[in-house]
DRENGUGU-211910 format. One record per residue (C-alpha): x, y, z; residue in three letters. Coordinates in steps of 0.05 Angstrom, whole numbers, padded with zeros to 5 digits, always signed. Last residue first. Layout:
XYZALA...
! end
This chain:
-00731-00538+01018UNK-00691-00515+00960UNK-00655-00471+01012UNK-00626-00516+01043UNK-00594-00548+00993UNK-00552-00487+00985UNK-00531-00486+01056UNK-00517-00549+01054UNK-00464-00542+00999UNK-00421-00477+01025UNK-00422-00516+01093UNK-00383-00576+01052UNK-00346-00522+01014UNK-00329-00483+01083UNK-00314-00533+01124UNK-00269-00588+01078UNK-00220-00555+01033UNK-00202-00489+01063UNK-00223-00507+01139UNK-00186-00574+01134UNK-00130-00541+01098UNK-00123-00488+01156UNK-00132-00536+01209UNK-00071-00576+01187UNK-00027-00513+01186UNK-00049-00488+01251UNK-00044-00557+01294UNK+00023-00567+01258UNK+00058-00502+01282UNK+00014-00513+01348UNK+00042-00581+01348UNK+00116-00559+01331UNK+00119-00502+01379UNK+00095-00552+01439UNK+00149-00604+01412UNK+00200-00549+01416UNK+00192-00528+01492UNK+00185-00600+01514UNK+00250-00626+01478UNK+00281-00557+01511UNK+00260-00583+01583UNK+00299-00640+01564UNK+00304-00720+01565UNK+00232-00734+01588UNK+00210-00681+01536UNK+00147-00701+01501UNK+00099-00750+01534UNK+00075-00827+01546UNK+00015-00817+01592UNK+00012-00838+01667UNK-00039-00801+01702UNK-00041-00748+01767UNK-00044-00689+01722UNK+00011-00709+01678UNK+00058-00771+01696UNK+00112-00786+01642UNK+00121-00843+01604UNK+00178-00831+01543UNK+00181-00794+01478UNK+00243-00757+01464UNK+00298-00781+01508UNK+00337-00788+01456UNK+00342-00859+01459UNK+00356-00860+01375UNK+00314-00918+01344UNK+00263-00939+01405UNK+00262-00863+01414UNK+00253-00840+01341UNK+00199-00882+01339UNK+00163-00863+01395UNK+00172-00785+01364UNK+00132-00810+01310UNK+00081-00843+01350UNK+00079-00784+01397UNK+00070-00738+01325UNK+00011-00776+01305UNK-00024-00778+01370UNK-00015-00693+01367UNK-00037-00695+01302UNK-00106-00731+01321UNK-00122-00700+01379UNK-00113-00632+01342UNK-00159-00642+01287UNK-00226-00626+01315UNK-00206-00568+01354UNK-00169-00532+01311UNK-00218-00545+01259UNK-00269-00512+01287UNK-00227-00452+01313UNK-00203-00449+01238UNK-00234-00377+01227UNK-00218-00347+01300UNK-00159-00361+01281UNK-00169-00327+01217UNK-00186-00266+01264UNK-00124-00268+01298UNK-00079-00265+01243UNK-00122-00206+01218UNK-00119-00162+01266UNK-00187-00157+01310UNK-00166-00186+01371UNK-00121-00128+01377UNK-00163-00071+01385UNK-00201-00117+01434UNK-00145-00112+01477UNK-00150-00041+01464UNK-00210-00033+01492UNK-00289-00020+01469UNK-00295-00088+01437UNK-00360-00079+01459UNK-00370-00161+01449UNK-00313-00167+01497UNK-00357-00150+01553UNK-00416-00193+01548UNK-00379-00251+01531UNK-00333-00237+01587UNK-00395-00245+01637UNK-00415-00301+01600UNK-00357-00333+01601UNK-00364-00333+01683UNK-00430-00359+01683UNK-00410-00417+01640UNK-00347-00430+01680UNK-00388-00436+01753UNK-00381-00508+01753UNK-00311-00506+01759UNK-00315-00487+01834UNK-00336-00560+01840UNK-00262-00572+01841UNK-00195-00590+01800UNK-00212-00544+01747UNK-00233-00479+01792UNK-00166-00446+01811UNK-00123-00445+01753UNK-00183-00432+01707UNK-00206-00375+01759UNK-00146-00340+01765UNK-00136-00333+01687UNK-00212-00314+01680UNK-00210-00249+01725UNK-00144-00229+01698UNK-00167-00227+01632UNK-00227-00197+01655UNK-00184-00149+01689UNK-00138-00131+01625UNK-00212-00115+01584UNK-00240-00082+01650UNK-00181-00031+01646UNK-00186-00027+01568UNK-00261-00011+01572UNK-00240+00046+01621UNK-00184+00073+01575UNK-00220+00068+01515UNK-00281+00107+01540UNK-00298+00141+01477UNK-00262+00113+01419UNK-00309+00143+01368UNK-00343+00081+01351UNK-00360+00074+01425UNK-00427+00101+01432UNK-00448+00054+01372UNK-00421+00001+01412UNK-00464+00016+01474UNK-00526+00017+01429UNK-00508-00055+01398UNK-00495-00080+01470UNK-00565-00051+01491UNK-00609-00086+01439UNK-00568-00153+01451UNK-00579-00158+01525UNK-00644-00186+01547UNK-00643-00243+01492UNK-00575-00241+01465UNK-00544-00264+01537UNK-00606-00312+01550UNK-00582-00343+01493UNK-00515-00351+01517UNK-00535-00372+01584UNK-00574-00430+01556UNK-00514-00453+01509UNK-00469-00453+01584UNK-00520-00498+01616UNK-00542-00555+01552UNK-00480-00561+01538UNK-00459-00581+01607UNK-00526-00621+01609UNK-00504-00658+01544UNK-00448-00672+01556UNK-00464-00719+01628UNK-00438-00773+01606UNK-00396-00774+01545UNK-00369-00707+01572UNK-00363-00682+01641UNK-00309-00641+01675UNK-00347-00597+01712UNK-00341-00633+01778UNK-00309-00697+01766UNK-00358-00749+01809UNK-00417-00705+01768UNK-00484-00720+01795UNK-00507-00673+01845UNK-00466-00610+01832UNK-00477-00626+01749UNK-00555-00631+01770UNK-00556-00558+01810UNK-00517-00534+01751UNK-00563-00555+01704UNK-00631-00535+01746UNK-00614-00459+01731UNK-00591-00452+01658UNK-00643-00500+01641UNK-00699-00462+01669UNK-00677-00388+01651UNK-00676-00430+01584UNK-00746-00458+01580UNK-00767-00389+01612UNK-00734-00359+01552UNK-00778-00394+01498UNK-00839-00356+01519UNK-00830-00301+01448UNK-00851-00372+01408UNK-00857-00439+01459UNK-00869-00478+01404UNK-00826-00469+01350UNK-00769-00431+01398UNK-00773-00499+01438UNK-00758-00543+01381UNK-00700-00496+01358UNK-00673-00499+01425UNK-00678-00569+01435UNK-00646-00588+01355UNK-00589-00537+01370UNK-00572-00574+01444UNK-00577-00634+01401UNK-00514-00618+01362UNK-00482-00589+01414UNK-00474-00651+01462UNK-00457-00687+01388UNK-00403-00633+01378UNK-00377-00631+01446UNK-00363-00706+01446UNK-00314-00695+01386UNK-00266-00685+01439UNK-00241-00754+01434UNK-00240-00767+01366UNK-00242-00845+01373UNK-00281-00850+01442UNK-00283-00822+01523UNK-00322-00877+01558UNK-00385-00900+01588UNK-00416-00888+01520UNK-00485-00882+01514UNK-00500-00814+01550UNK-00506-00761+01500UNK-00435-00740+01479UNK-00428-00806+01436UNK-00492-00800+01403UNK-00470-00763+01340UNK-00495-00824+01303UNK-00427-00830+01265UNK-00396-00824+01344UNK-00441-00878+01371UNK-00422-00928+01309UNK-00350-00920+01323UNK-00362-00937+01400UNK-00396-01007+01380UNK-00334-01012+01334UNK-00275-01008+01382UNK-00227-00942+01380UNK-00233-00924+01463UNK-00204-00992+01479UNK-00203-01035+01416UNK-00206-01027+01342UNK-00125-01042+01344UNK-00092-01070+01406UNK-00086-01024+01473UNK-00026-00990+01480UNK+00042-01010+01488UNK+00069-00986+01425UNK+00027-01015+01365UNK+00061-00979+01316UNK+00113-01031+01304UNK+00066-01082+01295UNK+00051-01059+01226UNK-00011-01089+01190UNK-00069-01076+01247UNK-00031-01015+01268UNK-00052-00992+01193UNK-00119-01009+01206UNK-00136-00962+01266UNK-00101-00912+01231UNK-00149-00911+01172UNK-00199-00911+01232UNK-00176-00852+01265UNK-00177-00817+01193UNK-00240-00837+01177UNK-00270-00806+01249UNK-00233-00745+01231UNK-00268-00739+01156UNK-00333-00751+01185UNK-00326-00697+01243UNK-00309-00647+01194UNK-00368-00665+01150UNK-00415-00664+01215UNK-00407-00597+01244UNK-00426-00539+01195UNK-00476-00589+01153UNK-00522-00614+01215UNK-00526-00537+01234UNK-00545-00513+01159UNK-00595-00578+01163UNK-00623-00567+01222UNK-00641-00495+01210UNK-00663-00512+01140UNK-00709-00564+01167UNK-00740-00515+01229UNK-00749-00461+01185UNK-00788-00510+01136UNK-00832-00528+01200UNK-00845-00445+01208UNK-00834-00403+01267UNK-00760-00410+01274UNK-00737-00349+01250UNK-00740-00294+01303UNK-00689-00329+01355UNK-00636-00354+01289UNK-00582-00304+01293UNK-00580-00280+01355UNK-00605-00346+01398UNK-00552-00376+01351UNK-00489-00338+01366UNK-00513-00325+01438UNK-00515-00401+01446UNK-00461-00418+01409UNK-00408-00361+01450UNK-00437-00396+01516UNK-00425-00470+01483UNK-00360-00449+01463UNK-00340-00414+01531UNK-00355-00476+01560UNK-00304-00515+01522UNK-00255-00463+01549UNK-00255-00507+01620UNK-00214-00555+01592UNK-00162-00503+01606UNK-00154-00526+01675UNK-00090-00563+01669UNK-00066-00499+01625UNK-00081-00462+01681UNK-00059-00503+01730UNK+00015-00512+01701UNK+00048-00571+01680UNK+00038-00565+01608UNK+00066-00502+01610UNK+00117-00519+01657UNK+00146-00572+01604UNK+00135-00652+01621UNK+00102-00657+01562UNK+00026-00688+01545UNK-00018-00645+01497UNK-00091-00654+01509UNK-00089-00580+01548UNK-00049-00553+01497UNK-00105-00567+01444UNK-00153-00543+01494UNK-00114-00468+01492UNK-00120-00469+01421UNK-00187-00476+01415UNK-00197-00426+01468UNK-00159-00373+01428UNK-00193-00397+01363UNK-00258-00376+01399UNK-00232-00306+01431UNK-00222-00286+01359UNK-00290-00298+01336UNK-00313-00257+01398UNK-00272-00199+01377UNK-00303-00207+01314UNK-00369-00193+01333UNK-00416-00166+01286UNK-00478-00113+01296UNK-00551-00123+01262UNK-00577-00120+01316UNK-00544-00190+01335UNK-00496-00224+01290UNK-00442-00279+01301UNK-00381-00284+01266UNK-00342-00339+01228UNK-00290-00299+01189UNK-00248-00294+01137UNK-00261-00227+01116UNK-00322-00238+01071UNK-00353-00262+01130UNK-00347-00342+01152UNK-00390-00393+01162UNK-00428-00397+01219UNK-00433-00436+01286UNK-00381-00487+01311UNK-00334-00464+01352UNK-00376-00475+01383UNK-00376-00510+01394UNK-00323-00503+01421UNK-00335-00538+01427UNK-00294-00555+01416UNK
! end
């Protein structure tokens, strides 16, 4: 994920997760999520194609900070004026505990039904590590079911890799509801604070610039959820105004203009920033498009409201939680195929400066079609888990929250 966010509330009567403040929605920024989400699944996927090849995609780890920006504006929005009570503060943690962790449980079972089956068939072994070993031992699988595996105790990426975000996230919602219980209408300092010192500690600490995860997570969450809120905090009242200005299309060609530039803006920069310190400012620049696209005064934002891209928006989540996990599946498959057919399917290929067994050794056109396949399968998969797993499991916290 986020990608969380990604990760924030269920969805509107249109198939959608979206965030509130004054009273306003924001589908555009729903939209933007699954876009991200999809863009980090292309990141993890290993080909020797152009696309994966390319800087932007290389630096599309990057849209994990737009998650935690969109979460904290999402949440500051949603939840700033209701967190004055300890049974506030229960349901709260209990709505957030139920939107993330069911997803999270089902992937972690999966990796570990895997994990057994190499155990009984050699032949999926490859030339990895053995089973329950590596990044998939048991010390690590008891991190990730604690959600502690973005906090510091691993000293490794483990089992559903970018699950990390989640358990960063996680207690980035239990801070800021603590603070806004006892800090009240002060809580922003706490976050003016935050979203100051964390970039100053990522510049210090980080050996791979914004890149962090199991170790420092938690600050990276910790930066771009802090500008969020701050976002709906000093701006919310005046983006609502601005949109009512704009219901009658006034402007369009202007807001369209900075739509395409922003666009621009964040293209450049992704190339640019994720192989340097530059990187760090990603937070800051998400919020900036944040702030615009929730106007959805352009065209561009025209768009991101159709309905295919809105139920992207909707399985964001499970875009991002699912897509390690079919894209391992499918190397193993197309492994198989090699060692059977020497198609040139699957074979070790160097991406980003590592060696990684990858589509399309043989072909450009192997690359091309493996790429359409995962995001075919990415879609598909993430659907179901959305249909059958978010939204009942959310559906059944949310009602036990309210008995409290």
């Amino acid at each position: 994920m986020t990608e969380a966010a990604l990760l924030n509330l269920a969805p509107a009567p249109a198939a959608t997760r979206t965030g509130t403040a004054a009273g306003e929605r924001f589908l555009v920024l729903d939209s933007w999520r699954g876009i991200c989400a999809l863009l980090v699944a292309l990141f993890h996927f290993p080909t020797t194609s152009m696309i994966s090849q390319s800087a932007f995609v290389g630096g599309s780890y990057l849209f994990v900070d737009f998650f935690f920006v969109l979460s904290g504006f999402v949440i500051a929005s949603s939840y700033g004026s209701r967190l004055g009570e300890p049974n506030e503060l229960a349901s709260f943690a209990l709505v957030r505990f139920g939107r993330i962790y069911p997803l999270h449980l089902l992937m972690l079972t999966a990796f570990a039904a895997f994990e057994a089956i190499r155990l009984v068939l050699p032949a999926l072994h490859g030339t990895g590590s053995a089973p329950f070993t590596g990044g998939f031992d048991v010390r690590s699988l008891i991190a990730n079911l604690l959600l502690l595996h973005g906090m510091g105790v691993e000293d490794h990426l483990s089992w559903n890799a970018p699950s990390w975000s989640i358990s960063a996230e996680f207690f980035t919602y239990l801070l800021f509801a603590g603070v806004m219980f006892a800090a009240g209408k002060r809580a922003w300092i706490w976050f003016v604070a935050a979203a100051v010192t964390a970039p100053f500690f990522l510049l210090a600490f980080s050996t791979r610039h914004m890149d962090v995860s199991f170790d420092f997570g938690f600050i990276r969450c910790l930066y771009g959820f802090s500008l969020g809120a701050l976002l709906a905090w000093f701006q919310h009242d005046s983006i609502a105004e601005a949109r009512q200005a704009l219901v009658g299309g006034a402007g369009r060609i202007a807001w369209t203009l900075a739509e395409l530039a922003m666009i621009a803006v964040i293209g450049m920069f992704v190339s640019v920033a994720g192989t340097n310190d530059a990187g760090i400012a990603a937070p800051v620049v998400f919020a900036l498009a944040l702030y615009l696209f929730a106007h959805e005064g352009g065209v561009v934002s025209a768009l991101l409201r159709s309905r295919p891209m809105l139920l992207l928006g909707s399985l964001s989540y499970s875009i991002y939680m699912i897509h390690i996990f079919v894209q391992a599946r499918m190397i193993n498959i197309g492994g198989l195929i090699e060692r059977k057919l020497g198609l040139g399917v699957v074979g070790g290929m160097t991406l980003r400066g590592d060696q990684v067994a990858g589509f399309g050794v043989g072909s450009p056109w192997i690359s091309f079609a493996a790429i359409v396949a995962m995001l075919i399968a990415v879609i598909v998969t993430s659907w179901l888990t959305w249909r059958f797993v978010e939204m009942p499991a959310l559906a059944w916290f949310r009602r036990l929250s309210k008995r409290i």
